[in-house]
Structures are given as structure tokens and as C-alpha cells.
matplotlib code that plots the C-alpha trace (Angstrom):
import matplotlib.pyplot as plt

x = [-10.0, -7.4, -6.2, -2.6, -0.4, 0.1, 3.3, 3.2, 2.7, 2.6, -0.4, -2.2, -5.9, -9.0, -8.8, -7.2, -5.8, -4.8, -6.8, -5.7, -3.6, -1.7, -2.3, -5.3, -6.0, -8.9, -8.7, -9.5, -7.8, -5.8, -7.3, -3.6, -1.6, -4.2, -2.6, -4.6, -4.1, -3.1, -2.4, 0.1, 1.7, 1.7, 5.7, 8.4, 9.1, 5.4, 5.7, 8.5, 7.7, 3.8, 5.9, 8.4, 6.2, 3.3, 6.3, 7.2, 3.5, 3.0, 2.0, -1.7, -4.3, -6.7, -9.0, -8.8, -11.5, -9.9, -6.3, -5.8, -5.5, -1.9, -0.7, 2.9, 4.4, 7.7, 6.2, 3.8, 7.2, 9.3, 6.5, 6.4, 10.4, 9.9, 6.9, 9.2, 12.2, 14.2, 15.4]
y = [-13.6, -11.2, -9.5, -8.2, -6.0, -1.7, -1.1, 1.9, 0.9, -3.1, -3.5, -6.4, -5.8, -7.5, -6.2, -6.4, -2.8, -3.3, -5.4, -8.7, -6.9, -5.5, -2.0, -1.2, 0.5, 0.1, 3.7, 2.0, 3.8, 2.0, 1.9, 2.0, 4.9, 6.8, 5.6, 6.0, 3.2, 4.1, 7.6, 7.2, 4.1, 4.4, 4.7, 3.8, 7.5, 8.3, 5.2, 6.3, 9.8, 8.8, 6.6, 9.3, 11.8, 9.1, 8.4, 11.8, 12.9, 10.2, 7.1, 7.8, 5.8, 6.7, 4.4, 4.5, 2.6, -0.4, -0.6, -3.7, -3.7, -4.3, -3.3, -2.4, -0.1, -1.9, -5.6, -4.5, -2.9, -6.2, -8.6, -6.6, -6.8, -10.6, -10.7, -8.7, -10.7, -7.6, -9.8]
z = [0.3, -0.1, -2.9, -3.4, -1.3, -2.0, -3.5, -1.3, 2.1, 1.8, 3.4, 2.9, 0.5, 0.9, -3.1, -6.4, -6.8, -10.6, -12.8, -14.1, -17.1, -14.8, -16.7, -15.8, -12.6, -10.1, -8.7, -5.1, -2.1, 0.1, 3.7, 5.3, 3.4, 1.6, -1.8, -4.8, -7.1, -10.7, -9.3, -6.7, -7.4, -11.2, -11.0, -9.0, -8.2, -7.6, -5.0, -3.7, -2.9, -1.9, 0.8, 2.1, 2.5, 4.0, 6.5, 7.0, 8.2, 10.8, 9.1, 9.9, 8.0, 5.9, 7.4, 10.4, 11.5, 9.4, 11.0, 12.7, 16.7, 16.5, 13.3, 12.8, 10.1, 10.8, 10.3, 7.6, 5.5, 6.6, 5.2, 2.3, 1.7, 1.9, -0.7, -2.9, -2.2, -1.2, 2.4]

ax = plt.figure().add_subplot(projection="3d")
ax.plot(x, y, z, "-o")
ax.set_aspect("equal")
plt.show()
């Protein structure tokens, strides 16, 4: 069962990174970007700027024995667009 997706990366969690207030933060780590939830995604800029510089260094995951075979930052970031209705 999978969670929700990280507001930085989109990736896809096998957990709820906020809890069901919606205010509350879990403090997980995402296993894709490295995001720390209720730290680096607690505003739009601190998203934003988590993202860019995430981007900027490589993309590399955090967790790197987690990344999927043939993940994609390109697909992950479209699918992501779509959930948010931004395409």
C-alpha cells in the first residue's frame, strides 16, 4: 500500500509523509531525493530550492539500494505534474 507522493521529487512512498492533519510532519526521509519531510518540504520555497539544488547535484538517491531498475526522473516529475493537475 502506498502512501502519498514527495512534494519534492514526486516519487511515489510506500508511506504517509505528513500525518492525517495535514500539519503534522512524520520527519521520514524520502528514499529518492533525500527530502526530509516537515523540514524540506515545509514551504513552497523550501521545496523549490530542495528540488533545484537536488537537480543541480545529479539527482542521486538517497537510497540507493531502493531506486527502481528503471526509474526515470523525467517520468517520475511528469507523473507527478499529472497527480497535481499541472498537465
Amino acid at each position: 500500500m502506498y502512501g502519498t507522493y514527495c512534494r519534492v521529487c514526486g516519487y511515489k512512498l510506500k508511506f504517509f509523509p505528513w500525518e492525517s492533519d495535514n500539519n503534522t510532519p512524520t520527519f521520514e526521509i524520502c528514499p529518492c531525493c533525500g527530502a526530509e519531510f516537515g523540514y524540506d518540504d515545509y514551504t513552497p520555497q523550501s521545496v523549490m530550492a530542495y528540488r533545484e539544488n537536488w537537480i543541480k547535484s545529479g539527482s542521486k538517491w538517497f537510497d540507493p539500494a531502493k531506486k527502481p531498475d528503471n526509474w526515470s526522473l523525467e517520468k517520475q516529475s511528469y507523473y507527478k505534474k499529472v497527480k497535481c493537475g499541472k498537465i
